[in-house]
N, C-alpha and C positions, 0 to 999 in steps of 0.2 A: 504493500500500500504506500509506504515511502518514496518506494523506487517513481511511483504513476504518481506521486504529488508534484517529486522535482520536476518529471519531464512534463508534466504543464505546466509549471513554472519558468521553465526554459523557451515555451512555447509565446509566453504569455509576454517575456522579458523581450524577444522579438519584435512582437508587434508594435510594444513601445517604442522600441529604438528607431524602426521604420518610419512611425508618426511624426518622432524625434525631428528627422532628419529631412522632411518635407522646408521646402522652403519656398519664400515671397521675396521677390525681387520687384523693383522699383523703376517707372520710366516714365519722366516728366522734362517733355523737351524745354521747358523755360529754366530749370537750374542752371547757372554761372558758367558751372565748369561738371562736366560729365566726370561717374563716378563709379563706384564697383558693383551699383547697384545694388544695396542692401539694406538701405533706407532712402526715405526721400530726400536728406540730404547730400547723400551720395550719388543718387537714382541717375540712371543708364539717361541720355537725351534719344535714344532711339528704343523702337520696339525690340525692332528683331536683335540687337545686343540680349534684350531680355530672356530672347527665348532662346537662342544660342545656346544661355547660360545654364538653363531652367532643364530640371532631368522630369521623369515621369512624379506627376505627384507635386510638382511644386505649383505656385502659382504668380505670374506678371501681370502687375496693377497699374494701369495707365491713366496719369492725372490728362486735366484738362489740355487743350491743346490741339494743334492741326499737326500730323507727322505726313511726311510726303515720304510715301515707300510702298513697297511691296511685301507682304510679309508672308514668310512663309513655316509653319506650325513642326518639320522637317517628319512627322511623323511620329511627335510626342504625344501625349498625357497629360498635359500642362491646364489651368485657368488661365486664358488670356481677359481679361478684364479690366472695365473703366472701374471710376472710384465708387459709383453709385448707378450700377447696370438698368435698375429699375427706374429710376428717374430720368425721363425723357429732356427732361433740359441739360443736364447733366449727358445724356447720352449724344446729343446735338451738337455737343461742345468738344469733344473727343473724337475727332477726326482721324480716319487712315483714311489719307488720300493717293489714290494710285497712279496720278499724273499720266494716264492710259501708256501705262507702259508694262501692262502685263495684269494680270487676276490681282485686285487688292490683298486677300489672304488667299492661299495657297494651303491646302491639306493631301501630304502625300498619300493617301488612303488607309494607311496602316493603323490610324486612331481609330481607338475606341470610345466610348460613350462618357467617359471622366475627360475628357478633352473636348474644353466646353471655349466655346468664342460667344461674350459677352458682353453689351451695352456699348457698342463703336458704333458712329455715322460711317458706311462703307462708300466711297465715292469715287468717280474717275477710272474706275478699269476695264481694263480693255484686252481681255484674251483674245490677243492677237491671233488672227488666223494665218498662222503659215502654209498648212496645208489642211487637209479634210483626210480621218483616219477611222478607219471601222467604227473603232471604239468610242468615238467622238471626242477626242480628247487631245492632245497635244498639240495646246495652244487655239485650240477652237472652239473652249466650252467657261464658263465660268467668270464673267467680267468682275462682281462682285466678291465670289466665290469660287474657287474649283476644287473640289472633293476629291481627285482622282479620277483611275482611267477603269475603265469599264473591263471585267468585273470585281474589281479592287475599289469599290465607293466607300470613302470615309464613313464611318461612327458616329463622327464626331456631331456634338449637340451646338446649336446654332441658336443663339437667342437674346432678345430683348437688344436687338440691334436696328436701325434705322440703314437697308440698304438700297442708296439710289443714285441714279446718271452714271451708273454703269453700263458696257457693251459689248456684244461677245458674236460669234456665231449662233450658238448652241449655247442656251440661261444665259442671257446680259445680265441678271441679278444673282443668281445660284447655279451651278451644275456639278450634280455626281456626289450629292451629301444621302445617303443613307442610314444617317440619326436622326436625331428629332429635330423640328424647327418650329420653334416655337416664339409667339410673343413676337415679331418681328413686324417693321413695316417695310416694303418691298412695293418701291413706286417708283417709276419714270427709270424704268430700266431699257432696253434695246436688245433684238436679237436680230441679227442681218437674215436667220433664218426660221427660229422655231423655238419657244420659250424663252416670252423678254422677261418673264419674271423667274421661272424655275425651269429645268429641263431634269432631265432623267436624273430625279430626287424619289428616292424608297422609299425614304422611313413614315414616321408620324408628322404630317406636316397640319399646326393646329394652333388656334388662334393668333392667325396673324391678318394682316390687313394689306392686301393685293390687288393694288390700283393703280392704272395709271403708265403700264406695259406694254410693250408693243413689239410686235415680230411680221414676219411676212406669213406666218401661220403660228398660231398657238400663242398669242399675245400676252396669255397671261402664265400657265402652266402646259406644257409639254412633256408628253412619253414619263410622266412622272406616276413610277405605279404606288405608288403612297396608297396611305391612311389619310385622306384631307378630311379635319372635321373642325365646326365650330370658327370659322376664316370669312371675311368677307373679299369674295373677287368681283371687286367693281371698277367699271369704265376701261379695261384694256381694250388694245387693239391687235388683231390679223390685217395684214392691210390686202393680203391675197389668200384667197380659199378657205379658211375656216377655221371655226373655236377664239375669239376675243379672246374667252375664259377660260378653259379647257378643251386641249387636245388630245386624245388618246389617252388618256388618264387610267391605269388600267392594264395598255395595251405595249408593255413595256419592252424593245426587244431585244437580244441579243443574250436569248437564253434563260433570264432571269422569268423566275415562276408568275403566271400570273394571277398578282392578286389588286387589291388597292379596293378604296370604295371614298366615297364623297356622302358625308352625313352632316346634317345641322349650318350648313353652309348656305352666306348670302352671293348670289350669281347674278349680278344687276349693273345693266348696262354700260355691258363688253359689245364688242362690233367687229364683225367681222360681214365678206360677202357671205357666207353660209355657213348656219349654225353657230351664231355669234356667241352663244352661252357655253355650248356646250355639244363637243362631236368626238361621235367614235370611241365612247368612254364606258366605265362599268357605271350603271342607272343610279344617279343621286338616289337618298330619300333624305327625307325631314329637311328637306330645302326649301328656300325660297331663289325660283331660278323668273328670270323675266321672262312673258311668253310659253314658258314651257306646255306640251304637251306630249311629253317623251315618256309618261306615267312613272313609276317609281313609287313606293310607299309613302303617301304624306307630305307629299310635297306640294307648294301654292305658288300661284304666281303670281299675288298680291304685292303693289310697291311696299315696299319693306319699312318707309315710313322714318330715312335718319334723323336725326336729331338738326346737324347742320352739313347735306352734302356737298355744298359749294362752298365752305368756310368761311371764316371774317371777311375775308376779300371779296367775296362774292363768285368767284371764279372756278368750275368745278375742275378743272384740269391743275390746278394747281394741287395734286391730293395731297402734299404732307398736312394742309391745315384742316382738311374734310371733317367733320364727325360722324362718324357710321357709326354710333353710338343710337339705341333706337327710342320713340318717342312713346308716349301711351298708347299712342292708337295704332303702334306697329304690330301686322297682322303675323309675325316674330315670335310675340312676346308668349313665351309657355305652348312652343308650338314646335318644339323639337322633341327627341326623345332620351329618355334619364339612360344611360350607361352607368357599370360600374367602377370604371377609371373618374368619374367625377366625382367622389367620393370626399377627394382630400383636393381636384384643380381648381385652378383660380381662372377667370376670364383675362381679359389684356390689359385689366385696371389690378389686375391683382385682389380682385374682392373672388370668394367663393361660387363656386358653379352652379350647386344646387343652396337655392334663395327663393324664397317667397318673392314671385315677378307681380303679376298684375292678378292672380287671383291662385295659383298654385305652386307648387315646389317642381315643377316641371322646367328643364333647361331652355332655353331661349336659340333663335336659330341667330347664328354671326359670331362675330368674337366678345360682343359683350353683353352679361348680362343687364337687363333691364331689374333697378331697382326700386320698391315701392318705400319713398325713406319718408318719416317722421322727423321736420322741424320742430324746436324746442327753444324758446324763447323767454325769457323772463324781462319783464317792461320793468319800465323805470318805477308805477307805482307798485309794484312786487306782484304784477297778477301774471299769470302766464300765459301764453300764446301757442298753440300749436297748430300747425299748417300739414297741408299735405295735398296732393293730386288723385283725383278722383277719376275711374274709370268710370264711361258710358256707362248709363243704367244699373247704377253698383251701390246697395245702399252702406255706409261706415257707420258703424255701432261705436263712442268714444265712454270709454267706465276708466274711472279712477278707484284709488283707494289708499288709505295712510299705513298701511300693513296689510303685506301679501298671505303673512300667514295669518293671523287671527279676524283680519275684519271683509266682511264681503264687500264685490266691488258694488261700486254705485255707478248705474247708467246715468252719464251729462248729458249727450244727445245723441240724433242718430239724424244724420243729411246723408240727401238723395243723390246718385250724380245725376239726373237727367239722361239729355238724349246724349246731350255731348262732352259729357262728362268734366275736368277742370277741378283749379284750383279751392281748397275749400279751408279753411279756417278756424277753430274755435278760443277761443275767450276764458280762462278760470281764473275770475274774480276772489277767490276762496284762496287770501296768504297765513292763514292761520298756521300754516306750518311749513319748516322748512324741506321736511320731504315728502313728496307724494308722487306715485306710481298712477302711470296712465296705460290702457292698454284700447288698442284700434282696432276693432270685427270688421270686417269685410263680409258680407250676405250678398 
């Protein structure tokens, strides 16, 4: 019994020393004078110094800043990462610019799924075509992105990045990532031939926002036999033969098994001469596809109803400022179907998947959900205010109470939405005490 205590003890002294030895290296092009990168005051003025340095397991933190280069991951393990991946201003700010002079990042296909690219503006590349090769690959695929050469597609996880004005043959924004791709925006990309947003992409590709693409076919996703679900692809272009949105999604080839499907996804006003949503693919369901009549389970062709899809400026081609965020009356809202990978996900705001939307716990079709939120206001004379939005014909039941466990709740009131339902308001005059619990019915 002795002897089986040491040797998991020896086992266990391992794993330590592994975690040990993980390391963060630093790269922030405004320091003085470049350093051994091992804090910020030392930190590397370039990327790829970083990743040079970085073994499997470590991780390179990239401050603020525009870096002009090409970076490429050599077939590591690594987190490459901004300071704050989740925050889009933060991520806008963090620049790899690739002065189209080859694929922005570069993954030599050997990553696996802990080699993660995080929270960077990808901009400027240009996987030059030098020539056209079976495999699609060498130097014809990937402006934004290239993954690898067919059948060698990276692993690697791609996320909460902003990538666009990239250009390529084959995916002006991505080609050849078979990990997950998630949380990204992916706009005003280019393909001279076929997938301005993604091209032959495998994996899980899911809440992300894909707009604003353009290729001579498959304007937006091409030969990508993925998982797409929960994503809005709106407004790309095919400018010859078909699929704006998707091309062959599905119909993957070069040996690769076919599978893929498209579920919970918005498919709204892509253009192409034929088949501008959607051609030659495996049958969405729980979509909302424009015009569709191609059947499928659940799916509607109802405008989807965004929040704001021309943005501040009023200009719908400008998509990074769009919100395809949806409104109360998006015919969206609790109109897809519950999986159980959403379990623990979050939508593109980072709020949870499965939410009480507009009258159920039912997931929403696009990348975000619809939230039904309660304002909470306390006025200057101590009464309180609370507000909220009201769906069509939906009566809200408002009960307080000064203790949840011992006193029953008291009904305040109950308003109608009407036909058209809107903003609705109530009043508690009643500061007699500094805490009290309100709770909102929905009938």
């Amino acid at each position: 019994m002795k002897a089986i205590v040491s040797a998991m003890s020896v086992m266990l002294a391992v794993c330590i020393l592994d975690a040990a030895y993980a390391a963060t290296w630093y790269v922030d092009a405004s320091v003085p004078k470049a350093g051994d990168g091992t804090s910020w005051e030392k930190a590397f003025k370039r990327i790829q110094l970083g990743i040079n340095k970085a073994v499997d397991g470590d991780t390179v933190i990239v401050a603020q800043g525009t870096y002009v280069e090409n970076v490429n991951f050599q077939g590591k393990n690594i987190v490459l990462t901004s300071t704050q991946p989740t925050n889009w201003d933060i991520v806008a700010k963090t620049i790899i610019d690739g002065n189209k002079a080859g694929s922005v990042v570069t993954f030599l296909g050997t990553e696996d799924e802990t080699s993660v690219l995080s929270g960077f503006t990808l901009r400027n590349g240009n996987g030059t075509p030098t020539f056209f090769s079976s495999a699609w690959g060498d130097g014809t695929g990937g402006g934004g992105i290239f993954g690898g050469h067919v059948p060698d597609l990276t692993r690697a996880t791609v996320e909460n990045n902003l990538i666009t004005g990239n250009a390529c043959v084959f995916g002006g924004g991505v080609f050849g990532v078979s990990g997950a791709i998630r949380n990204n925006v992916i706009v005003s990309n280019s393909a001279v031939l076929m997938g301005g947003a993604l091209a032959l992409c495998t994996g899980v590709i899911e809440n992300n926002i894909i707009a604003g693409n353009s290729g001579y076919c498959s304007g937006g996703l091409g030969h990508c036999n993925a998982t797409v679900r929960n994503s809005a692809v709106v407004g790309n272009t095919a400018a010859s033969f078909h699929a704006g949105g998707f091309g062959h999604l599905g119909r993957c080839p070069y040996g690769i098994p076919m599978v893929g499907s498209i579920t919970n996804c918005i498919i709204w006003g892509n253009t192409s001469p034929t088949d501008p949503q959607v051609h030659d693919s495996v049958v969405p369901t729980y979509c909302c596809i424009q015009d569709w009549t191609g059947g499928g389970e659940a799916n509607i062709a109802l405008n989807p109803a965004f929040v704001d899809p021309d943005g501040p400026d009023d200009d719908p081609n400008t998509y990074e400022d769009n919100d395809y965020r949806l409104l109360l009356a998006s015919p969206c809202i609790d109109a897809g179907i519950n999986e159980d990978w959403m379990a623990t996900a979050v939508d593109f705001d980072g709020k949870p998947r499965i939410v009480l939307g507009a009258s159920s716990l039912t997931v929403d079709i696009g990348a975000y959900e619809y939230r039904f939120d309660v304002g909470i206001v306390r006025n200057a004379e101590s009464s309180v205010e609370l507000s909220w939005t009201m769906r069509p014909v939906t009566s809200y039941t408002l009960l307080s109470t000064f203790d949840m466990t011992l006193q029953p709740w008291t009904e305040e009131t109950t308003i109608f939405g009407g036909k058209t339902g809107g903003p609705a308001s109530w009043i508690d005059p009643d500061a007699s005490s500094s805490l009290k619990f309100y709770r909102l019915e929905v009938k």
